[in-house]
GUNU-432417 format. One record per residue: residue in three letters; x, y, z of N, C-alpha, C in turn. Coordinates in steps of 0.2 Angstrom, whole numbers, plus 5000, padded with zeros to 4 digits. Layout:
+------+------+------+------+------+------+------+------+------+------+
| code |  nxx |  nyy |  nzz | caxx | cayy | cazz |  cxx |  cyy |  czz |
+------+------+------+------+------+------+------+------+------+------+
|  ALA |    X |    Y |    Z |    X |    Y |    Z |    X |    Y |    Z |
...
+------+------+------+------+------+------+------+------+------+------+
***
This chain:
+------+------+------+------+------+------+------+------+------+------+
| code |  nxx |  nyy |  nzz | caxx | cayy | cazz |  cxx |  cyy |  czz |
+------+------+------+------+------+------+------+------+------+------+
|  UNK | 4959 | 5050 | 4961 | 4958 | 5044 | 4965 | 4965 | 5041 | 4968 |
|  UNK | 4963 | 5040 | 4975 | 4970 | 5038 | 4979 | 4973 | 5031 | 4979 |
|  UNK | 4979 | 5028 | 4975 | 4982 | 5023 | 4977 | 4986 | 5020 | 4981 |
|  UNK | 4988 | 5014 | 4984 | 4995 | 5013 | 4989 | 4998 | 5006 | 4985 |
|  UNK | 5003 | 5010 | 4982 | 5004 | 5004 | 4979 | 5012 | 5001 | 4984 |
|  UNK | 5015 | 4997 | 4984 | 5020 | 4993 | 4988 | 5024 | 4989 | 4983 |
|  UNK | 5029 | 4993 | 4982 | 5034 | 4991 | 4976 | 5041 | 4995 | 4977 |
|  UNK | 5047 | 4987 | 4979 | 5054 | 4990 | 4981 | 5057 | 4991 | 4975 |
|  UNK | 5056 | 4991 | 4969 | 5061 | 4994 | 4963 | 5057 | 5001 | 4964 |
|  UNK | 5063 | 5006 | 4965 | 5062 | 5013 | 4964 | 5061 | 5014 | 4957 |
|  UNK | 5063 | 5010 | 4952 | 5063 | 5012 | 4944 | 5056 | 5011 | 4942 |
|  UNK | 5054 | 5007 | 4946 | 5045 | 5004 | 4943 | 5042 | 5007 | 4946 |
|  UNK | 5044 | 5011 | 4954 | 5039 | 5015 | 4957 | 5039 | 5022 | 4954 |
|  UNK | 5042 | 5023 | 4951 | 5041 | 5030 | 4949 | 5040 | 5032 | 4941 |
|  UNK | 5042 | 5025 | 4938 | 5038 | 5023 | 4932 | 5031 | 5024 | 4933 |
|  UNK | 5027 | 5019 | 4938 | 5019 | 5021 | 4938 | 5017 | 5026 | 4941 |
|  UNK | 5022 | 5029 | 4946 | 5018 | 5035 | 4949 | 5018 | 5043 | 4944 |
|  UNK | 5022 | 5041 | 4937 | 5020 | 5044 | 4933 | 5015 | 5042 | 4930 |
|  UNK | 5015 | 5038 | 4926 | 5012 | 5034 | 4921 | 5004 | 5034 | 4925 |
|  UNK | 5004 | 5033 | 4932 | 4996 | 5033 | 4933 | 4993 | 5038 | 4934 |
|  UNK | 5001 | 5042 | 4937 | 4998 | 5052 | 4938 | 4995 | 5054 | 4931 |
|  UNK | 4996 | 5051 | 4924 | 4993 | 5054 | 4919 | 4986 | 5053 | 4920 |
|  UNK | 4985 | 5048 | 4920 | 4978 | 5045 | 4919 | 4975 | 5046 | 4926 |
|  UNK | 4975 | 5051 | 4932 | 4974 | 5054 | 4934 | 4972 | 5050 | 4942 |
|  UNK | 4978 | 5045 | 4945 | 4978 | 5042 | 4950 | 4983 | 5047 | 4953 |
|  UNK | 4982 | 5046 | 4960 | 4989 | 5049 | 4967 | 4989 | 5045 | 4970 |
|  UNK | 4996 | 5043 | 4969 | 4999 | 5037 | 4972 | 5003 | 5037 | 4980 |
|  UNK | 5006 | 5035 | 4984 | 5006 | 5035 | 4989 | 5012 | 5028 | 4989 |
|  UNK | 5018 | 5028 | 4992 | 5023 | 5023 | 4989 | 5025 | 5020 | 4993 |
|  UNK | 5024 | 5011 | 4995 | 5028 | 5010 | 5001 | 5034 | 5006 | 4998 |
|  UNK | 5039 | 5005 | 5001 | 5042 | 4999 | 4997 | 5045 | 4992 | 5001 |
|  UNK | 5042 | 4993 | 5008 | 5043 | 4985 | 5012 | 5038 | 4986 | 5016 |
|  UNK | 5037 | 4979 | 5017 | 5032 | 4976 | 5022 | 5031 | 4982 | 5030 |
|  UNK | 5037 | 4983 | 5031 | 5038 | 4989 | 5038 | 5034 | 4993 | 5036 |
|  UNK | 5037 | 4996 | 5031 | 5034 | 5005 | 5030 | 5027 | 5002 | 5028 |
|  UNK | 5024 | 4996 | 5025 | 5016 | 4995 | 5025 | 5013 | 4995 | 5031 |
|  UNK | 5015 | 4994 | 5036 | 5013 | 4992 | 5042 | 5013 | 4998 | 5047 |
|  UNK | 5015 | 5004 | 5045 | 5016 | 5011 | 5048 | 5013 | 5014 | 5043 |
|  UNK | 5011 | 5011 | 5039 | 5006 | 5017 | 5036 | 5000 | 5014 | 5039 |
|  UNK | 4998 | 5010 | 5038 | 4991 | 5007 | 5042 | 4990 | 5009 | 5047 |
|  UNK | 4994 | 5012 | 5054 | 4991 | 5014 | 5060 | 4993 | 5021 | 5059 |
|  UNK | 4993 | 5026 | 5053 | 4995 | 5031 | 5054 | 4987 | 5034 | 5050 |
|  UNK | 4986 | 5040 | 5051 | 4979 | 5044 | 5048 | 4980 | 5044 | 5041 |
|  UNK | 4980 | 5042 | 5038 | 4982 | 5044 | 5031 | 4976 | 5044 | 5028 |
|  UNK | 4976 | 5046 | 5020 | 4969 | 5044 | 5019 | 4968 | 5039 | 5014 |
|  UNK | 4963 | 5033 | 5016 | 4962 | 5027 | 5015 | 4963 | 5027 | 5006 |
|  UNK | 4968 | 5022 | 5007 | 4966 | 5019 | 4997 | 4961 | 5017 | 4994 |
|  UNK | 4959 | 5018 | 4988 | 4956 | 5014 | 4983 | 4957 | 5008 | 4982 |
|  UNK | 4962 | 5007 | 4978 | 4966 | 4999 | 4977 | 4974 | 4999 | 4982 |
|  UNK | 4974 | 4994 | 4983 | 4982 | 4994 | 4984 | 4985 | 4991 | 4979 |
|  UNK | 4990 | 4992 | 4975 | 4994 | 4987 | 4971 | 4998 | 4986 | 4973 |
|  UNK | 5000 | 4980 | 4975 | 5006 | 4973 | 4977 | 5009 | 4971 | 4976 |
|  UNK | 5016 | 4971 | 4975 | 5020 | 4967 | 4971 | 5021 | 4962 | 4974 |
|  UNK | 5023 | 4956 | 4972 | 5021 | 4947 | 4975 | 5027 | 4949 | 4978 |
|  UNK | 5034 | 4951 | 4977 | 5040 | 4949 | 4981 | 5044 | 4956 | 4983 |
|  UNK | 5044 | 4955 | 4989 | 5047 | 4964 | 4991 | 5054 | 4961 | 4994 |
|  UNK | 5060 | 4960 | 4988 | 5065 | 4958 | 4990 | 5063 | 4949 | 4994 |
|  UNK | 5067 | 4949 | 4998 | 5066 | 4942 | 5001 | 5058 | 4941 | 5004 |
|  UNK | 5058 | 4945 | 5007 | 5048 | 4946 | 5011 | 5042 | 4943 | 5004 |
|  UNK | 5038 | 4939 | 5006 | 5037 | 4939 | 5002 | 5026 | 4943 | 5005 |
|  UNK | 5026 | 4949 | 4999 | 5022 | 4952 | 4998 | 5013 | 4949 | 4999 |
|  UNK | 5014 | 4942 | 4998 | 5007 | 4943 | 4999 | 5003 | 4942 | 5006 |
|  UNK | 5008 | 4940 | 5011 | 5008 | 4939 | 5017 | 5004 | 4947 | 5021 |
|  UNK | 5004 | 4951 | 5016 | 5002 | 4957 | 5018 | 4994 | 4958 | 5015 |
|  UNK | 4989 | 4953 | 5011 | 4984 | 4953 | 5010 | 4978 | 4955 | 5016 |
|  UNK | 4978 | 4947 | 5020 | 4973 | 4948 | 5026 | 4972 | 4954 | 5031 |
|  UNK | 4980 | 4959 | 5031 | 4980 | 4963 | 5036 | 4978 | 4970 | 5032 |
|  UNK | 4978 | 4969 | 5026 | 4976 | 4975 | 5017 | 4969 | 4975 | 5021 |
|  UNK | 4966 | 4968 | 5018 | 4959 | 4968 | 5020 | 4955 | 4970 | 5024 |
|  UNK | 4960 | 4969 | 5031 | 4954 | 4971 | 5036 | 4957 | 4977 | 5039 |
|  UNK | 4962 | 4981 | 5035 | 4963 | 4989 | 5038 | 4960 | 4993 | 5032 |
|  UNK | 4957 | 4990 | 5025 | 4953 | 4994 | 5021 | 4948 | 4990 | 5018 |
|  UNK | 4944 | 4986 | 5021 | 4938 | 4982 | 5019 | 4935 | 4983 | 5012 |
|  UNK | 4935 | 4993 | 5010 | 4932 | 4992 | 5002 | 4937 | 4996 | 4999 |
|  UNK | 4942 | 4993 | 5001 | 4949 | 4994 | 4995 | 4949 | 4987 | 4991 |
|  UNK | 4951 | 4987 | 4985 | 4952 | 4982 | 4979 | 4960 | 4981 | 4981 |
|  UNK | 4962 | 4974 | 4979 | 4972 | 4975 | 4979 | 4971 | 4969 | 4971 |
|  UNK | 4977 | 4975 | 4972 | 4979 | 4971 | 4963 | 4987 | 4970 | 4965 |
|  UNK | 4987 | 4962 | 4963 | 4997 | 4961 | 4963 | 4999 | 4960 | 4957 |
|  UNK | 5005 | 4962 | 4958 | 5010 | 4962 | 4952 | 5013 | 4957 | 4954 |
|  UNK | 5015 | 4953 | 4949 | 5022 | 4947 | 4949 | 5025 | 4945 | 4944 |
|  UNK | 5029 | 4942 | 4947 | 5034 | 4937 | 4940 | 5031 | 4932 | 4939 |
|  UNK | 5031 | 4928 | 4943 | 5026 | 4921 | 4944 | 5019 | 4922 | 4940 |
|  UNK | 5020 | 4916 | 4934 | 5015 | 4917 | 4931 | 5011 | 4910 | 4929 |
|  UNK | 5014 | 4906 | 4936 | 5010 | 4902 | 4935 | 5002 | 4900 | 4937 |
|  UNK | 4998 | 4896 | 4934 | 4990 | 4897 | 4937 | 4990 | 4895 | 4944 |
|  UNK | 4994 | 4891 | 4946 | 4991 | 4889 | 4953 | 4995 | 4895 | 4959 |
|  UNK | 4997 | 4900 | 4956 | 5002 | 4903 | 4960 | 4994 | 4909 | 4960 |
|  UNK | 4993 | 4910 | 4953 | 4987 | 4916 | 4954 | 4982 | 4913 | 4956 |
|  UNK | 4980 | 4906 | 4959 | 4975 | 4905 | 4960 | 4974 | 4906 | 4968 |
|  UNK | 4981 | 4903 | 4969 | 4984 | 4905 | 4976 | 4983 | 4911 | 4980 |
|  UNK | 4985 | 4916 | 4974 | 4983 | 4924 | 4976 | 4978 | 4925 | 4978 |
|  UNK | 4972 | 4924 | 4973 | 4966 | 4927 | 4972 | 4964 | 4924 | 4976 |
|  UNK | 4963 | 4918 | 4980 | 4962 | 4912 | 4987 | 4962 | 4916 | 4994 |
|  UNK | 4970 | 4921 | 4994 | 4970 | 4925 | 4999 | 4966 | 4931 | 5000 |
|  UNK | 4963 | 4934 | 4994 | 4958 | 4938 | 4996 | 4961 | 4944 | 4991 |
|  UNK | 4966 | 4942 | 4985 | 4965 | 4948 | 4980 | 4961 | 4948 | 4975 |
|  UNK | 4961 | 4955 | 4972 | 4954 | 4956 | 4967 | 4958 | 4953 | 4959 |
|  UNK | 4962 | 4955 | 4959 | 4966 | 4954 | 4952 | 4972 | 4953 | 4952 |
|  UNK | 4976 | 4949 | 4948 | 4984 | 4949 | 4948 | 4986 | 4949 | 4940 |
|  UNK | 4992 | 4954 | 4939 | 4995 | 4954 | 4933 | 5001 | 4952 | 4933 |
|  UNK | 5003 | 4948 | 4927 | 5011 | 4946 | 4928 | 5014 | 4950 | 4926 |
|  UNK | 5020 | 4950 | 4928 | 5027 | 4956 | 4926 | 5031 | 4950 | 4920 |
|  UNK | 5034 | 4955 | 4914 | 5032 | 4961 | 4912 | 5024 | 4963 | 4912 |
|  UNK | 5023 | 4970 | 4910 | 5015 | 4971 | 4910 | 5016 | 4977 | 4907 |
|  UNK | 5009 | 4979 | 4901 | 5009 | 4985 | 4899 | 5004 | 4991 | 4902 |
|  UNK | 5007 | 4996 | 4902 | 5004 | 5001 | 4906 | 4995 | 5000 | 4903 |
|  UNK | 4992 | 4999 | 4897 | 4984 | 4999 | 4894 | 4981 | 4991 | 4897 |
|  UNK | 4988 | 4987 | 4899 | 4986 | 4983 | 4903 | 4982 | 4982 | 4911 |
|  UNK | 4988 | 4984 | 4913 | 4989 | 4988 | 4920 | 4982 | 4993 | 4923 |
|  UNK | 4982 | 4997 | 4917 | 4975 | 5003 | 4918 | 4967 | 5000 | 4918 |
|  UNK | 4968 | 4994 | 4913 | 4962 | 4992 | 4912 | 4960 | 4986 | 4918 |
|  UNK | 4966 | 4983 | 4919 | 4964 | 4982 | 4927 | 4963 | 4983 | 4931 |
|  UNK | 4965 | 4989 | 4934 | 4967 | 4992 | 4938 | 4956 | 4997 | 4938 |
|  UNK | 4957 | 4996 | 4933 | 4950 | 5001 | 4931 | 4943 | 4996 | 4934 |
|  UNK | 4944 | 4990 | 4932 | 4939 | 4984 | 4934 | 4941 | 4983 | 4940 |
|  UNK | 4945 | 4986 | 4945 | 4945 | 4985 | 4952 | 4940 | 4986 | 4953 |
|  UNK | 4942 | 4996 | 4952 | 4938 | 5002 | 4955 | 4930 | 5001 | 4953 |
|  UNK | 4930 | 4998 | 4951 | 4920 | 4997 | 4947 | 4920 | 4991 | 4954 |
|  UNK | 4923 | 4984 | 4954 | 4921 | 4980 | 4959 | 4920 | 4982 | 4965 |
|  UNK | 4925 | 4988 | 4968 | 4924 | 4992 | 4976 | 4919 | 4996 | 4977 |
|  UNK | 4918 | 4998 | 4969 | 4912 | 5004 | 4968 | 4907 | 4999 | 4972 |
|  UNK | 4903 | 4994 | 4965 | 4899 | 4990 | 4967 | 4896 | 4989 | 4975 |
|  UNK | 4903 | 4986 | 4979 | 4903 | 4983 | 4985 | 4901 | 4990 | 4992 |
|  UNK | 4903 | 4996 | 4989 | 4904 | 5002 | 4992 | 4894 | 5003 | 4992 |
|  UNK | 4889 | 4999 | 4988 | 4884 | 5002 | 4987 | 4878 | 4996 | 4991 |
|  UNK | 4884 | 4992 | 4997 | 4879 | 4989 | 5002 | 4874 | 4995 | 5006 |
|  UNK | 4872 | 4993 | 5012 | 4869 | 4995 | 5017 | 4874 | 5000 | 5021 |
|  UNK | 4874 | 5005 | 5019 | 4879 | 5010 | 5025 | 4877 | 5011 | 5029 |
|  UNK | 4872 | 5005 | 5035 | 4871 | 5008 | 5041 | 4873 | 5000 | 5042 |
|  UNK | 4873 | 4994 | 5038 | 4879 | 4990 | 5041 | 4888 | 4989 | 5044 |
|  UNK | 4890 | 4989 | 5047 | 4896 | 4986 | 5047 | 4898 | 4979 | 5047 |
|  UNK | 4903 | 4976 | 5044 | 4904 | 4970 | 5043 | 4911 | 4967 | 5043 |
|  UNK | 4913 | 4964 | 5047 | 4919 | 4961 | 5048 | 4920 | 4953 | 5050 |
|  UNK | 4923 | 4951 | 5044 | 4924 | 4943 | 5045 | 4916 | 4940 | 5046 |
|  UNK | 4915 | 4937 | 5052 | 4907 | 4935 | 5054 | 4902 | 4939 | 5056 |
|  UNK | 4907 | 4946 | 5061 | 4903 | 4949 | 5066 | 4900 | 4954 | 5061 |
|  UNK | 4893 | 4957 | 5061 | 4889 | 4960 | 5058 | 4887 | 4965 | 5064 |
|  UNK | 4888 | 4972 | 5063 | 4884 | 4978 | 5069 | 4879 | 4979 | 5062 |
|  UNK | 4872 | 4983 | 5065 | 4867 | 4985 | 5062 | 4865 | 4993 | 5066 |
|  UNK | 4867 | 4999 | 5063 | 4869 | 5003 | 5065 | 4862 | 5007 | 5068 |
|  UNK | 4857 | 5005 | 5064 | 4851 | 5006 | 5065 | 4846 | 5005 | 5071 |
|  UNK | 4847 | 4996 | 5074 | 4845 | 4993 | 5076 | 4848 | 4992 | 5083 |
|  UNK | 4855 | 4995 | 5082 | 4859 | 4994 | 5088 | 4860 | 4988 | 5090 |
|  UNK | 4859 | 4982 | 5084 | 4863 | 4974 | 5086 | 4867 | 4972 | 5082 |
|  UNK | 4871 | 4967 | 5088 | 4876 | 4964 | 5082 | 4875 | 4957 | 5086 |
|  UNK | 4878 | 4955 | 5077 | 4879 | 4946 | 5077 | 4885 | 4944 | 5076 |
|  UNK | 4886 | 4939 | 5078 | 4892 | 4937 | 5075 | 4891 | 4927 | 5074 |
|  UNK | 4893 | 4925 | 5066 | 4889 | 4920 | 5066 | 4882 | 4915 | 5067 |
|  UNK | 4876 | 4923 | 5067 | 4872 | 4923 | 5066 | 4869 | 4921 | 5074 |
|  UNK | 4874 | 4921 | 5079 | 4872 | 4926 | 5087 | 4873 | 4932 | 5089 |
|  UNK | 4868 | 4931 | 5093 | 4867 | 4940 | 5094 | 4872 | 4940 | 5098 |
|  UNK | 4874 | 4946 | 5100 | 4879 | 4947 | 5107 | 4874 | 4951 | 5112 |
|  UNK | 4874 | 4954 | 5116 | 4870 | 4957 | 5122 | 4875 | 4961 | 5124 |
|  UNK | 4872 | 4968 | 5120 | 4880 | 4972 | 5122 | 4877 | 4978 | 5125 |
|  UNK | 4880 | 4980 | 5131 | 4877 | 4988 | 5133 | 4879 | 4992 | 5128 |
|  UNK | 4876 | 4999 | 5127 | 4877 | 5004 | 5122 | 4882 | 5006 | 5123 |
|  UNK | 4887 | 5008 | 5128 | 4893 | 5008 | 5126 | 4898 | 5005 | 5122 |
|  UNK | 4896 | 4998 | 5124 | 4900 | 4993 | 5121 | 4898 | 4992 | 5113 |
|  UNK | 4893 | 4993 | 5111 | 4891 | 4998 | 5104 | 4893 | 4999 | 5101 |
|  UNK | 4895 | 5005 | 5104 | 4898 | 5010 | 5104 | 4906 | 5010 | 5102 |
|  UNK | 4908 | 5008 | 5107 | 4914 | 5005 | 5105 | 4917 | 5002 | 5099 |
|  UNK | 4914 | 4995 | 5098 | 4915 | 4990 | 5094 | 4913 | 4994 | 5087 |
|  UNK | 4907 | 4997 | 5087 | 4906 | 5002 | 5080 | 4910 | 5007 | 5079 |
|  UNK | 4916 | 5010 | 5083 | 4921 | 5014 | 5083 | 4927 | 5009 | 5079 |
|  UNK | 4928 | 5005 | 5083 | 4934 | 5000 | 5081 | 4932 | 4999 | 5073 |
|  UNK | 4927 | 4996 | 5071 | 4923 | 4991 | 5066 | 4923 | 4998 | 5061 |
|  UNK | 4923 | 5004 | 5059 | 4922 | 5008 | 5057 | 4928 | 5008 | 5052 |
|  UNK | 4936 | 5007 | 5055 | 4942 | 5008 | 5052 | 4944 | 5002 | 5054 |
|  UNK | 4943 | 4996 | 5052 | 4948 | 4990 | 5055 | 4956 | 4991 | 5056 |
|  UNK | 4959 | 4989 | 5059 | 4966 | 4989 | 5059 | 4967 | 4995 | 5063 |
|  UNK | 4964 | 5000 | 5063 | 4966 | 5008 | 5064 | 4968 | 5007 | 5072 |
|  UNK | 4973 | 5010 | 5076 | 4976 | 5010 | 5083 | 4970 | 5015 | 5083 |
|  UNK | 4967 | 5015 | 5090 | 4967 | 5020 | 5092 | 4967 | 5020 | 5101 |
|  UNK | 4969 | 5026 | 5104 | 4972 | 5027 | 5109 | 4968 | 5027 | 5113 |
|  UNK | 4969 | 5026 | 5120 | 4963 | 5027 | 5127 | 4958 | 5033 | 5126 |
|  UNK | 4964 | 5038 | 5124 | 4959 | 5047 | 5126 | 4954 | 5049 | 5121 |
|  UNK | 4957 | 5044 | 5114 | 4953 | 5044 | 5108 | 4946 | 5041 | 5108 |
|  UNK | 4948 | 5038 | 5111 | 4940 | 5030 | 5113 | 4938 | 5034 | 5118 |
|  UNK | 4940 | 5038 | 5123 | 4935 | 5042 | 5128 | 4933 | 5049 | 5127 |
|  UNK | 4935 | 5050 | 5124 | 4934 | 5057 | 5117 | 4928 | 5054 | 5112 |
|  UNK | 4928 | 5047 | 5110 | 4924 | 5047 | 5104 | 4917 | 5043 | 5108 |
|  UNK | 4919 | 5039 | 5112 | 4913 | 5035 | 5114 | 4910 | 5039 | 5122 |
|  UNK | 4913 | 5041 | 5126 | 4911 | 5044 | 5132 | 4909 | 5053 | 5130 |
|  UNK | 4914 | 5054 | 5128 | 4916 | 5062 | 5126 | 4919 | 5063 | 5131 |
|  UNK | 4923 | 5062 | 5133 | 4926 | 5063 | 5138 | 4933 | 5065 | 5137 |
|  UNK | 4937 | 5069 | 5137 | 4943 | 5072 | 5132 | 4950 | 5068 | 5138 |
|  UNK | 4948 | 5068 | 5146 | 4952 | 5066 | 5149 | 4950 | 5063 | 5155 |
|  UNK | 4952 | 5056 | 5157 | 4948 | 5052 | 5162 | 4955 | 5049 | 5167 |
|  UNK | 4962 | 5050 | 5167 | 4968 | 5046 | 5169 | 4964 | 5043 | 5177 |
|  UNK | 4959 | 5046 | 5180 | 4960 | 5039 | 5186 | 4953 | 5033 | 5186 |
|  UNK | 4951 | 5033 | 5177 | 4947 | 5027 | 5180 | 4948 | 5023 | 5173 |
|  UNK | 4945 | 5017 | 5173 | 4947 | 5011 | 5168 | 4942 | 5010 | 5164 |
|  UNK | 4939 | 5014 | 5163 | 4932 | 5012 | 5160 | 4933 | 5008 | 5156 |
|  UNK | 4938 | 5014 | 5150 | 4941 | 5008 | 5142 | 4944 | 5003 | 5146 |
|  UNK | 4947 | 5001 | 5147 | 4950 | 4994 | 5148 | 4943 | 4988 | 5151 |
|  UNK | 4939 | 4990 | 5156 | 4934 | 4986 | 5157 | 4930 | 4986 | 5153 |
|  UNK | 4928 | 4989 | 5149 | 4923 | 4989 | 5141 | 4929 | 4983 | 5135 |
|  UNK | 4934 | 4984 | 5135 | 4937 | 4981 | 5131 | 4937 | 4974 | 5133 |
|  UNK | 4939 | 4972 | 5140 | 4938 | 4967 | 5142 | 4932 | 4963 | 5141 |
|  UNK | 4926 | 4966 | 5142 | 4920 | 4964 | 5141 | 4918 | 4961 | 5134 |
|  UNK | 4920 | 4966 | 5131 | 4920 | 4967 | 5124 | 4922 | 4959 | 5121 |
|  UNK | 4930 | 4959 | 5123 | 4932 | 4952 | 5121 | 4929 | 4946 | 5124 |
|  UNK | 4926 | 4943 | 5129 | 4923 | 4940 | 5131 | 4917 | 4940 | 5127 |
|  UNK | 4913 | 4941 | 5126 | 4906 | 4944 | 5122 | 4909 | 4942 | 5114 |
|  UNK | 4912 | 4943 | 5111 | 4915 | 4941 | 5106 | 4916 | 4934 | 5107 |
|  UNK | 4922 | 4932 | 5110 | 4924 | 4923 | 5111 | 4917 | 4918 | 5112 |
|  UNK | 4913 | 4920 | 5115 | 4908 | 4916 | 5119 | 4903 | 4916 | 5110 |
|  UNK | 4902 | 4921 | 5108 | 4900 | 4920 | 5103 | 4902 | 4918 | 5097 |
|  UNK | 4906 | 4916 | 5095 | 4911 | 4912 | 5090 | 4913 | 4919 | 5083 |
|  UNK | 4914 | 4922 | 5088 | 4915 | 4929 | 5083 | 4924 | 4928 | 5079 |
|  UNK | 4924 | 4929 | 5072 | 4930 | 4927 | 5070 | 4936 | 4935 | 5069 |
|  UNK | 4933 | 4940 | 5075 | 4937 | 4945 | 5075 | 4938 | 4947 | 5080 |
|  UNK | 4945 | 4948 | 5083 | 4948 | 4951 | 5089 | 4949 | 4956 | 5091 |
|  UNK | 4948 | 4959 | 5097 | 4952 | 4966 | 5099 | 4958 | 4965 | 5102 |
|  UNK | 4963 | 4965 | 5098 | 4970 | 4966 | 5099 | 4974 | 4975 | 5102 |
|  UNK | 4977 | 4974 | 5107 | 4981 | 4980 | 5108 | 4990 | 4980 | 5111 |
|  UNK | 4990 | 4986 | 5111 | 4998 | 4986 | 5111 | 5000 | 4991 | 5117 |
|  UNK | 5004 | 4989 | 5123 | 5003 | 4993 | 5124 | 5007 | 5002 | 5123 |
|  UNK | 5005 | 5006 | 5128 | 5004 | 5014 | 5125 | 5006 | 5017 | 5119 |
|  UNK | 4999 | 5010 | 5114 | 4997 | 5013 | 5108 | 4992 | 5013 | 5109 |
|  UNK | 4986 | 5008 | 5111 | 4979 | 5007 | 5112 | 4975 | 5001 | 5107 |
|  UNK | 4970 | 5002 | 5105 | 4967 | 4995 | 5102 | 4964 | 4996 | 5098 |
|  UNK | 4964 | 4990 | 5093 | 4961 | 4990 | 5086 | 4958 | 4984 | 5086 |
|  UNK | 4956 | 4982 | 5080 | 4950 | 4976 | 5079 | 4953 | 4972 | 5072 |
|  UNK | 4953 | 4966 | 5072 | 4955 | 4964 | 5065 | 4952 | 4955 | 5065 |
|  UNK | 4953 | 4951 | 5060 | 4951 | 4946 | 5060 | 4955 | 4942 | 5059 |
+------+------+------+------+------+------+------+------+------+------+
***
C-alpha cells in the first residue's frame, strides 16, 4: 500500500519508511510544503494516506490539508505533531483530517492508526463509481448531469466531458494537447481555441450556478479543478 507521508526530520523519515516497510507500506517522502506541491502536479501514483507532520520547520503543515483533499479526495491524512492540545486536534480534524497522533508516538500506535485510516478510505472508496463529487458540484456519469448545489448546469457533452476529466483527479495539471487528446481525440489542434472556449464556458456555468469549485490555470502548464 502506497503512502506520502511529509516529514523534514530525515531521522524520523527514515525511521518510518523502515518501520512501515516492515509492516508492508511504500512510502514516498516529501519534506517541505514545495516538494508537496510538485508532487501533486506530477503522475505519480496517488497515496492511500498521507501522513503530516503539523510543522515543516517554520511552514506550518497543516495549511497543506484543503489542497491534500482535493488532489486525493479518497486519500485518509493522518498528522503528526507536538502540539497536544484538544483544541489544536480539534482544529485539525475541523480542516479535513482523518486522525492526529502526538509526538512522541509508538510505532503499535502509529500502525493502529494509521490501519483505521485505511478501513475509513476503504468504506468511502465503496460509494457510487459512476458518481464524481467535489466540494458541492456532483457529475453522474451515467446520466450525463451535473449539479452543483443541487442546480443542474446545462452543459454540452463536451463540456462533460471536460469537467469529468478535470473532476476525475482534482488538483491534477493538465495541458491543452492532453484535454484534446482525452476529450476531442485530437492529438494536435495548435490553430483553433476550442479548450480555451470550453474552459471559458465551463467557468461561467459553474459561477452562475453557485458551484463551490474552480477551474484554475497557469499559464503553459494548463488547468485543473479544485475547491
Amino acid at each position: 500500500m502506497h503512502l506520502l507521508l511529509v516529514e523534514d526530520d530525515p531521522r524520523l523519515s527514515q525511521y518510518m519508511r523502515e518501520a512501515l516497510g516492515r509492516e508492508g507500506y511504500t512510502l514516498e517522502v516529501c519534506s517541505s510544503i514545495d516538494e508537496v506541491n510538485t508532487y501533486m502536479v506530477m503522475e505519480r501514483e496517488s497515496p492511500r494516506v498521507v501522513i503530516l507532520d503539523r510543522m515543516l520547520g517554520r511552514a506550518d503543515g497543516a495549511a497543506l490539508i484543503p489542497k491534500l483533499k482535493t488532489r486525493y479526495p479518497e486519500a485518509g491524512i493522518l498528522v503528526l505533531s507536538s502540539l497536544d492540545m484538544p483544541s489544536e486536534k480539534a482544529r485539525i480534524i475541523d480542516a479535513g483530517a482523518d486522525e492526529y497522533v502526538s509526538k512522541p508516538f509508538s510505532l503499535d500506535e502509529l500502525t493502529a492508526r494509521l490501519r483505521l485510516v485505511v478501513r475509513r478510505s476503504a468504506r468511502a472508496e465503496e460509494g457510487d463509481p459512476a458518481l464524481r463529487m467535489l466540494g458541492n458540484l456532483v457529475l453522474d456519469l451515467k446520466t450525463q448531469n451535473a449539479t452543483a448545489a443541487g442546480h443542474k448546469l446545462d452543459l454540452t457533452r463536451k463540456e462533460f466531458q471536460l469537467l469529468s476529466l478535470l473532476m476525475d483527479s482534482p488538483g491534477r495539471v493538465y495541458n491543452r494537447f492532453q484535454i484534446l487528446d482525452r476529450v476531442w481525440e485530437i492529438e494536435r489542434m495548435t490553430e483553433s481555441n476550442v479548450v480555451e472556449t470550453t474552459i471559458k464556458n465551463l467557468r461561467r456555468k459553474l459561477e452562475e450556478a453557485g458551484a463551490s469549485v474552480r477551474i484554475e490555470s497557469r499559464r503553459n502548464m494548463g488547468y485543473w479543478i479544485e475547491t
